[in-house]
Each structure stands twice: as C-alpha cells, then as structure tokens.
TORKOL-4160 file (C-alpha; in steps of 0.2 Angstrom, whole numbers, padded with zeros to 4 digits, m for minus):
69
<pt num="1" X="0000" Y="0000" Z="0000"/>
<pt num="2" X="0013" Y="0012" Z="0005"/>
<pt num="3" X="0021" Y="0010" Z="m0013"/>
<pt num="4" X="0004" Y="0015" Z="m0022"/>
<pt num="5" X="0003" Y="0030" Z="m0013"/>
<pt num="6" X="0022" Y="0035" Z="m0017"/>
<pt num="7" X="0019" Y="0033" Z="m0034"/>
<pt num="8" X="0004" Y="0046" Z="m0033"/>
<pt num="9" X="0013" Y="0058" Z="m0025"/>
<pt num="10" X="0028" Y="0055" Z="m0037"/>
<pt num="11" X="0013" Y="0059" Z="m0050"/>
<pt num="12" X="0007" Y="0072" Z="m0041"/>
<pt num="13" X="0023" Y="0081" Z="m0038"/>
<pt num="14" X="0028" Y="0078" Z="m0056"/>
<pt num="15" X="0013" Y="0086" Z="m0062"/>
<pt num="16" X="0015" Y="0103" Z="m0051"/>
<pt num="17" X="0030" Y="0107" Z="m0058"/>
<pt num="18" X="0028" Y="0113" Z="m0075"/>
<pt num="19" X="0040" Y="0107" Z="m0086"/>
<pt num="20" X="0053" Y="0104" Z="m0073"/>
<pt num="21" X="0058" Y="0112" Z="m0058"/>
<pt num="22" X="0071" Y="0125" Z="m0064"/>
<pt num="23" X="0055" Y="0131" Z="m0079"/>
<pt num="24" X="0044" Y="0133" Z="m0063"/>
<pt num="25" X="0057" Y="0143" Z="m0053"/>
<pt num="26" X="0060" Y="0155" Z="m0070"/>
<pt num="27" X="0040" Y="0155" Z="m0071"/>
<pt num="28" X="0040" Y="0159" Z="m0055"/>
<pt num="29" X="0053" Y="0173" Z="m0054"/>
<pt num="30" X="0047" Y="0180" Z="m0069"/>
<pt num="31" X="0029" Y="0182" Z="m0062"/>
<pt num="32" X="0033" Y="0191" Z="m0047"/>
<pt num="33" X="0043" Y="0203" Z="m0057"/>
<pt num="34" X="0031" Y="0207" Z="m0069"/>
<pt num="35" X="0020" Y="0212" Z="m0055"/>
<pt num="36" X="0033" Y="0222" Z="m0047"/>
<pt num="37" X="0034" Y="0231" Z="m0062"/>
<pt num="38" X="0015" Y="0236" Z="m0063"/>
<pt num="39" X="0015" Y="0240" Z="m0046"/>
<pt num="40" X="0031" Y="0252" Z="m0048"/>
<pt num="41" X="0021" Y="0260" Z="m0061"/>
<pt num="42" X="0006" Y="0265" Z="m0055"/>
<pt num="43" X="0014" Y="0271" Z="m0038"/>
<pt num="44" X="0026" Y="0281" Z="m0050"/>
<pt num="45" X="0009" Y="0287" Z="m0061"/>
<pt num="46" X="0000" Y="0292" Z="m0042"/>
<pt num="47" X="0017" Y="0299" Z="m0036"/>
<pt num="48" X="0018" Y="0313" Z="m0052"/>
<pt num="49" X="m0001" Y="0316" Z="m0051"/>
<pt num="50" X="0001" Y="0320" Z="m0034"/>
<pt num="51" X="0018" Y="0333" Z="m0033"/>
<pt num="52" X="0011" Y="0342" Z="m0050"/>
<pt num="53" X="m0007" Y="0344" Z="m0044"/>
<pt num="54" X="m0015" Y="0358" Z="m0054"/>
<pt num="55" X="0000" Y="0359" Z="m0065"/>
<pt num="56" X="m0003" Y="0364" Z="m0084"/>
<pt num="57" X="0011" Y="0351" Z="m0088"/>
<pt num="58" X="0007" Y="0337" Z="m0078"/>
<pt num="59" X="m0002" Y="0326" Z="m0090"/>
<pt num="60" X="0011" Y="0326" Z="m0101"/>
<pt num="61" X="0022" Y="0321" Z="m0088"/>
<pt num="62" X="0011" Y="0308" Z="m0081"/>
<pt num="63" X="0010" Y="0302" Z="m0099"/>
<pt num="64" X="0029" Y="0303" Z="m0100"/>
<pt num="65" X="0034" Y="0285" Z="m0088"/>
<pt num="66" X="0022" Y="0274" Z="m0097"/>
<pt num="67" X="0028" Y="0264" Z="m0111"/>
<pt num="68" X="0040" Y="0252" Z="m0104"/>
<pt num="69" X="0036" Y="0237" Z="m0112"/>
C-alpha cells in the first residue's frame, strides 16, 4: 500500500512542476517581477499626479513614464 501512494505523490509532484523544476522557478521569478513592475508603475503614475497637482504640464508628464514594455 505504501508504494501505491508514493507513486501518486511521485505523479502528483511531477505534475505541479511545470516542465521541470528549474521552468517553474523562471516562471515563477518572472511572475513576481512582472507584478513588481505594474505596481512600480502605477505608484510612479499616483506619485507625479500628486507633486504636480494643478499643473498645466502634468499630463504630459504623467504620460511621459508609461511605455516600458
């Protein structure tokens, strides 16, 4: 009984790692820095609206840090 159940958590295990496991951790790290990088925006986005409030140029300057990808 006890090598059934190794076999499905060899299955199991197999199955939550994508590919293999160094895919996973590159899928992984990349996933946590795409949304580092959306978050850095839109604070960078809510930091400019907020020092040029009532500006004439701050549109264009709030425009200005978009883009990067």
């Amino acid at each position: 009984m006890l090598h059934r159940c190794q076999k499905c958590l060899a299955l199991f295990r197999q199955r939550f790692l994508l590919i293999n496991r160094s895919y996973t951790v590159l899928w992984v790290g990349s996933t946590i820095s795409f949304i580092g990088d959306i978050l850095f925006m839109t604070v960078l986005t809510l930091w400019i609206g907020t020092l040029l409030h009532n500006q004439s140029y701050a549109p264009l300057a709030t425009s200005g840090n978009g883009g990067q990808r």
